[in-house]
C-alpha positions in Angstrom: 29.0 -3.4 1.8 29.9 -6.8 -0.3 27.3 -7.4 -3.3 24.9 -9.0 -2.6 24.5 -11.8 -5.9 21.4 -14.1 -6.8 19.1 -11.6 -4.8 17.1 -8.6 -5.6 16.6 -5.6 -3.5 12.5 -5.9 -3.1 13.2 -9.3 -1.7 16.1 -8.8 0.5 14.6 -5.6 1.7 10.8 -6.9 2.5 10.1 -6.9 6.2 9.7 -10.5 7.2 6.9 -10.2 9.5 4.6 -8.9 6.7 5.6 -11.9 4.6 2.5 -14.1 3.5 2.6 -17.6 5.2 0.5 -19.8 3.4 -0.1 -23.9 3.9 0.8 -26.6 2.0 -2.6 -28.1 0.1 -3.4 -31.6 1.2 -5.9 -34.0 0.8 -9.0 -33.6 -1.5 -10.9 -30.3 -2.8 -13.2 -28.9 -5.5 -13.3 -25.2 -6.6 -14.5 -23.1 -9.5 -10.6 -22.2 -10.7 -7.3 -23.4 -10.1 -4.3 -21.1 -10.9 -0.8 -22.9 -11.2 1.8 -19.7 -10.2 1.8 -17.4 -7.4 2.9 -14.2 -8.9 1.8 -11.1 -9.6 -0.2 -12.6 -12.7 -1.8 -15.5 -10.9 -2.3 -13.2 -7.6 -4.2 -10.3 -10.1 -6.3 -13.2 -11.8 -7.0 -14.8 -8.4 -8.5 -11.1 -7.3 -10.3 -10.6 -10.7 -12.0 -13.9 -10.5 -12.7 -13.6 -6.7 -14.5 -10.0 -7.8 -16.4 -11.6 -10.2 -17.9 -13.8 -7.5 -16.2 -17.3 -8.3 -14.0 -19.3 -5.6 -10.5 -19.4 -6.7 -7.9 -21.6 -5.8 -4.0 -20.3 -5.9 -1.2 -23.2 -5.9 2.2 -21.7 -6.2 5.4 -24.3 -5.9 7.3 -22.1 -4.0 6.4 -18.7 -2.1 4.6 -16.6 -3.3 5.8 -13.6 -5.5 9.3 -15.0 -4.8 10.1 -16.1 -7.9 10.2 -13.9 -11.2 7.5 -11.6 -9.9 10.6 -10.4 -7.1 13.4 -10.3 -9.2 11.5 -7.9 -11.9 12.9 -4.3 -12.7 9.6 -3.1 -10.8 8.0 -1.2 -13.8 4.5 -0.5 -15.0 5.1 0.8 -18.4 2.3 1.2 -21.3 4.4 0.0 -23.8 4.4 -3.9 -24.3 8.0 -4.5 -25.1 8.5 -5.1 -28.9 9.0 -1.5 -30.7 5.4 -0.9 -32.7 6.9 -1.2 -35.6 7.6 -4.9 -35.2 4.1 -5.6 -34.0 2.6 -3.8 -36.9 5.2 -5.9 -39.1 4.1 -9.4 -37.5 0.5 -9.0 -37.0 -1.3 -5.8 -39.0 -1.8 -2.7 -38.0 -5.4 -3.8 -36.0 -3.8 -5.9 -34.0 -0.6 -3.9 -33.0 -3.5 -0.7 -32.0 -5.4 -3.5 -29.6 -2.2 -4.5 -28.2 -1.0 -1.1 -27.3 -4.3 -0.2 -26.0 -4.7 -3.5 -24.1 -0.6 -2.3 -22.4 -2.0 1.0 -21.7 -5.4 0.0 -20.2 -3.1 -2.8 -17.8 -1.0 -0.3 -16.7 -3.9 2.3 -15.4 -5.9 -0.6 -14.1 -2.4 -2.0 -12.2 -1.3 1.2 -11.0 -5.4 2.3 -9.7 -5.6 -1.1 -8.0 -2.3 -0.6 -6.1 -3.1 3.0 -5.0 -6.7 1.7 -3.9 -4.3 -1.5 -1.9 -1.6 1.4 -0.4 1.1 -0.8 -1.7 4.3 -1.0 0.2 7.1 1.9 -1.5 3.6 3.3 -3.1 2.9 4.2 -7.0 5.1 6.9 -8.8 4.7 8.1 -11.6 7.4 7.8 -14.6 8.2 9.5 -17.9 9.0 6.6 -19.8 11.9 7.7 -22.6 12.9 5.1 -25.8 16.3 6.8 -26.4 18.6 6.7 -29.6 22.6 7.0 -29.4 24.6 7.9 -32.2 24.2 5.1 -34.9 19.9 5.0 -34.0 18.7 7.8 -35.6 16.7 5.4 -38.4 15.4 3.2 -35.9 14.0 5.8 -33.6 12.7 7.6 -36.6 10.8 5.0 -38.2 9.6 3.9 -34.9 8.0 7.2 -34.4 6.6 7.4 -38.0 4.8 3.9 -37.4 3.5 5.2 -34.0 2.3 8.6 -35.7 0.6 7.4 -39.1 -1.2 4.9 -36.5 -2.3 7.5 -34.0 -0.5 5.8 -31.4 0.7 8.9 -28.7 4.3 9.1 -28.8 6.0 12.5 -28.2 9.2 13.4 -31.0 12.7 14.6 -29.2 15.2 16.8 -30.8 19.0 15.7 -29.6 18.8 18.7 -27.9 15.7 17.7 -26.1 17.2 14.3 -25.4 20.1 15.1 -23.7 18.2 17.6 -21.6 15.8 14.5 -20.7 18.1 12.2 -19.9 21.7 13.5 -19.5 23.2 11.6 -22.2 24.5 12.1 -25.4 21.4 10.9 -27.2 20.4 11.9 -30.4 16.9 12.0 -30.5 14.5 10.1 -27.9 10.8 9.4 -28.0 8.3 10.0 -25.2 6.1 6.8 -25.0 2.8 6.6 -22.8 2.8 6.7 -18.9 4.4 4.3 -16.7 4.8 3.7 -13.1 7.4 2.4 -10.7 6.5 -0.1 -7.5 7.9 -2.8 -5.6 6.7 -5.8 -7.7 7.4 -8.3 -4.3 5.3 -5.6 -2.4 2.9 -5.4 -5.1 1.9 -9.1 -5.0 1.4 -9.5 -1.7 -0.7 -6.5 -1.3 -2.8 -8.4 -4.4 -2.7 -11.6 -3.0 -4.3 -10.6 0.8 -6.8 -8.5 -1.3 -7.3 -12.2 -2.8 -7.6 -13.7 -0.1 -9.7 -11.2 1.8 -12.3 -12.0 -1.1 -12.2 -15.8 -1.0 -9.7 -16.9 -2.7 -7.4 -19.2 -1.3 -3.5 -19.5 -1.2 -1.1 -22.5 -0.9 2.2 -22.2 -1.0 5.0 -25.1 -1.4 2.3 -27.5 -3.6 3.6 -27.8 -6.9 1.6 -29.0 -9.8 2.7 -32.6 -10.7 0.1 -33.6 -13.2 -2.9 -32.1 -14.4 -5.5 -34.6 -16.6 -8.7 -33.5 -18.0 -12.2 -35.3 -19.1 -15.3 -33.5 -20.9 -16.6 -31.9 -18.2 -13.4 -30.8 -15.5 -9.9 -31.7 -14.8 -8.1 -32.8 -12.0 -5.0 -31.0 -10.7 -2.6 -33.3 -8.6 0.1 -31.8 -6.7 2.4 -34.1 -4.3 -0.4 -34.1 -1.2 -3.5 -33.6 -3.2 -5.8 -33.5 -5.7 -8.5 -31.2 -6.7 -11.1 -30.7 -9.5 -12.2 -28.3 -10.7 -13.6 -26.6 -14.5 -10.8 -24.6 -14.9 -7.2 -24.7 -14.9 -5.4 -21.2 -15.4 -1.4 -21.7 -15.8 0.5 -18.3 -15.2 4.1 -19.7 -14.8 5.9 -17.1 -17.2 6.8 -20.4 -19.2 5.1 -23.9 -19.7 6.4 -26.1 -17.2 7.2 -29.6 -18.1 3.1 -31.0 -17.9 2.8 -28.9 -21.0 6.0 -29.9 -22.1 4.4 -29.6 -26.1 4.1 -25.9 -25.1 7.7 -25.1 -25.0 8.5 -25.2 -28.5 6.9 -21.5 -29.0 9.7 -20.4 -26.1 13.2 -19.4 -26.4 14.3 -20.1 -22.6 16.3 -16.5 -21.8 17.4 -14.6 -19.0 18.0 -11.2 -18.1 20.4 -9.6 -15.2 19.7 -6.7 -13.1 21.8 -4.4 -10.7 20.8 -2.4 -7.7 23.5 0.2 -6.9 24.8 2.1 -3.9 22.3 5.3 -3.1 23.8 8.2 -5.3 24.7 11.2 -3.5 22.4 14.5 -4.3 25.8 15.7 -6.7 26.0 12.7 -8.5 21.9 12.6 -9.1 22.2 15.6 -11.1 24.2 14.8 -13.8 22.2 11.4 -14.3 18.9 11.0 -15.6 16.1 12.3 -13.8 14.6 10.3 -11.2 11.1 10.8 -12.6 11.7 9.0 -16.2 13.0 5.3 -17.0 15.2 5.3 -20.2 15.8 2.3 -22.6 17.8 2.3 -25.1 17.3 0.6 -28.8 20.3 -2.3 -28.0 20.1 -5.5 -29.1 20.0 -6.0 -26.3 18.3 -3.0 -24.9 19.5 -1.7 -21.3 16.7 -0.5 -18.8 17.4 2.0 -16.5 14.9 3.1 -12.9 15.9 4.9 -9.8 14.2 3.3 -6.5 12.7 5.6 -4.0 15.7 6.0 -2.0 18.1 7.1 -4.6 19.5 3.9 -6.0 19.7 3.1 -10.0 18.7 0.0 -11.5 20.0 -1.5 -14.6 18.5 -4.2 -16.1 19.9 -5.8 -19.6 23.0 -8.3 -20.7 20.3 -10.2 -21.9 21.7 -14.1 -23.2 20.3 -17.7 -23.5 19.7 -19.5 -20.1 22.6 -20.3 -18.3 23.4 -23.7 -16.9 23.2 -23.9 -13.1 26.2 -25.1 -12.6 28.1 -21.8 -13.9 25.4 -19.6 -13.2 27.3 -17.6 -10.1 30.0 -17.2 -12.1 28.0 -15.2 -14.8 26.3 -13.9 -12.1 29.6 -12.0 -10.9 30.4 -11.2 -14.5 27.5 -9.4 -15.9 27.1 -7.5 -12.7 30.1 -6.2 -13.7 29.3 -6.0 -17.4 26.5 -3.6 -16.4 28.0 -1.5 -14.3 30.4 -0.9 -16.9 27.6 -0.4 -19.5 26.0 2.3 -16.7 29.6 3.7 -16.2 29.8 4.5 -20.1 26.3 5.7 -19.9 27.1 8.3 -16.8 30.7 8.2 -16.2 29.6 10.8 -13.0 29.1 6.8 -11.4 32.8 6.5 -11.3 33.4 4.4 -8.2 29.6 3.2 -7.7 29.4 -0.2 -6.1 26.6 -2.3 -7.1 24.7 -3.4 -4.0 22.9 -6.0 -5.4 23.0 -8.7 -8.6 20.2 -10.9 -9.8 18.8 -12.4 -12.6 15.6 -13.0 -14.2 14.5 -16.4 -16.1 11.9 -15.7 -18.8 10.5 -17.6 -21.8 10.7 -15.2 -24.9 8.5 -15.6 -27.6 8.4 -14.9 -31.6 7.3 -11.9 -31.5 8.5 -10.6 -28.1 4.1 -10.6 -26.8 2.9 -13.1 -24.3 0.4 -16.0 -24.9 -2.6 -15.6 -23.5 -6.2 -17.7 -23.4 -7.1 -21.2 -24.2 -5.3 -23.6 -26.5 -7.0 -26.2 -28.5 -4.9 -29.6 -27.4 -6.1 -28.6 -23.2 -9.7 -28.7 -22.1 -10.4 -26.8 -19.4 -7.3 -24.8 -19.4 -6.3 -21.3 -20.2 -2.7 -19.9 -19.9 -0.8 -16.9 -19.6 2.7 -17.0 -20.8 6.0 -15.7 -21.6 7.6 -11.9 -20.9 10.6 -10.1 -20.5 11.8 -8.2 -17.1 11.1 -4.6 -18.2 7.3 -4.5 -17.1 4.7 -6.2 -15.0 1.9 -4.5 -16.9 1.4 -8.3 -18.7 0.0 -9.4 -15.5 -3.2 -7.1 -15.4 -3.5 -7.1 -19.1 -3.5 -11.2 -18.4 -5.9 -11.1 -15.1 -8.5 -8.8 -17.5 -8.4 -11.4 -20.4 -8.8 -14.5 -18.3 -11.1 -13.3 -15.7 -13.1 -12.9 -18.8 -12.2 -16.1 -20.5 -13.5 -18.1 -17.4 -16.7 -16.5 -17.3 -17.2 -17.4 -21.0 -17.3 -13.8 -21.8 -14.7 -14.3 -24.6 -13.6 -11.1 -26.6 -12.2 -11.7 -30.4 -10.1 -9.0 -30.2 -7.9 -10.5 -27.4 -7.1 -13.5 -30.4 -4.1 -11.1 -31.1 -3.0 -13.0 -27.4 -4.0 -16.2 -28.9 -1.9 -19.4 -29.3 -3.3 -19.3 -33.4 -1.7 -15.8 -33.4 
């Protein structure tokens, strides 16, 4: 079977006929919220705010979920991205505790909701392994120091330990909290019917064209419509050009990702176990997940954003790259085809944490930005925070979100 490039396996895959089919908006409306993005972060904050009794209103430009959300390594992982250390570096140790704890309390609130929603491909548990090669040893090890003198959990691994862990020639790993593995496509749509079911409301193909505010409300306008409302919540991974002052605080990157072939039962035992997702401590790292039905995943070759117009060709070439990278990993791959290559757009920040909450220069507005494609855990830590925010229930300690930060 050819590769298939520019399109993930969650996608692809997705049974057509279960496929949300929402309208285009038209003409005029009031609500309580409008949400600009229909991913899995604007589909959990449309369900959070619908639970909390308020009318929310979803406009996504495309489909919904088809855009980052469905080209995302699938992953629910505790950890928020950047190593401790480096939060505990750029923002004290306070704020690098409440932002593990905020990653950990996401990713059990992400993973219960989806049981309670029978997601599509279901919930499975992972061990989630930072691994070290030869040459990582001090990274690993002050990484694990910073985690333990904080009272972070984080589990030590010998080399020995390692390599039985993960069938490579690592020399030490750490065990880092709980994670889980889903179908992100499958995962927003199960959220966003769960929306919907509670009064939400979808529209799909009605992007944003201007949004103005006054003292009181602001008035979203897309191509067909206009609607006002008291609240404008923007969850499109990076500020689109109406909040074109925003993008200074984003580096515009992109990760690529391959499915491969299934792996036969005597290749799977010489890789790393199908219960556990490794990265490694590259610059840039390289994420690796099995799918339920045997395939490996391999996110990483991280770079700056690609113009269009050669993007197909990169597209060719770091599918390639990674399979190499997996190959040198697990030679037992040798001959593996990659079924699938894709990449992921995403807006990378200082400090590798998203923004979150309201900024001073918008009225009315609150905003969740900016990720990487290891983990969708942002988007429930997000949907918590904001479902908050729009209630006026405002917690200090989720400033360590903040645009003042």
């Amino acid at each position: 079977m050819p590769t298939r490039y520019g399109e993930s396996p969650w996608l692809h895959e997705f049974p057509r006929t279960r496929r949300p089919d929402f309208p285009r908006l038209r003409g005029e409306h009031t609500c309580d919220v409008v949400i600009v993005g229909g991913g899995l972060t604007g589909s959990a904050t449309a369900y959070t705010c619908a639970m909390a009794g308020l009318k929310p209103m979803v406009l996504e430009a495309e489909r919904v979920g088809q855009s980052n959300t469905g080209r995302s390594a699938g992953l629910l992982l505790a950890d928020p991205g950047p190593l401790f250390r480096e939060i505990v570096q750029a923002h004290g140790l306070r704020a690098a505790r409440r932002v593990v704890e905020a990653w950990a309390r996401g990713t059990s609130d992400g993973a219960a909701l989806l049981k309670r929603l029978k997601v599509a491909g279901g919930v499975t548990p992972l061990s989630d392994l930072l691994v070290g090669r030869r040459g990582d040893e001090k990274v690993l090890t002050r990484e694990h120091a910073a985690r333990d003198e904080a009272g972070v959990a984080s589990r030590w691994l010998t080399d020995r330990q390692a390599k039985t862990a993960t069938n490579l020639e690592a020399v030490a790993a750490i065990r880092v909290p709980y994670g889980f593995a889903v179908n992100p496509y499958a995962a927003c749509v199960a959220i966003a019917n769960a929306a919907a079911r509670r009064g939400a409301v979808f529209y799909e193909k009605s992007p944003v064209r201007k949004v103005t505010f006054g003292r009181k409300s602001a008035q979203v306008q897309t191509g067909d419509a206009v609607v006002r409302t008291t609240a404008v919540i923007v969850t499109t991974g990076i500020a689109t050009a109406e909040f074109k002052p925003l993008r200074r605080h984003f580096k515009r990157r992109e990760t690529y990702l391959v499915a491969t072939a299934p792996v036969a039962a005597a290749v799977r035992r010489q890789l790393c176990p199908s219960d556990s997702t490794i990265r490694d401590v590259g610059a840039p790292h390289h994420r690796v997940r099995w799918t339920p039905d045997q395939r490996i995943v391999i996110a990483g070759a991280d770079q700056d954003e690609t113009p269009p117009r050669t993007r197909d060709a990169v597209m060719v070439q770091r599918t390639g790259q990674l399979m190499y990278e997996l190959l040198m990993m697990y030679p037992a791959i040798s001959g593996l085809q990659p079924q699938y290559g894709w990449h992921l757009p995403y807006g990378e920040t200082a400090d590798g944490l998203m923004y979150i909450g309201p900024h001073r220069n918008y009225p009315h507005h609150l905003f969740a930005l900016g990720s990487s494609g290891d983990s969708v855990s942002g988007a429930f830590v997000a949907a918590r925070i904001l479902g908050r925010a729009v209630r006026g229930q405002v917690d200090k300690a989720d400033e360590v979100f903040g645009w003042t930060r």
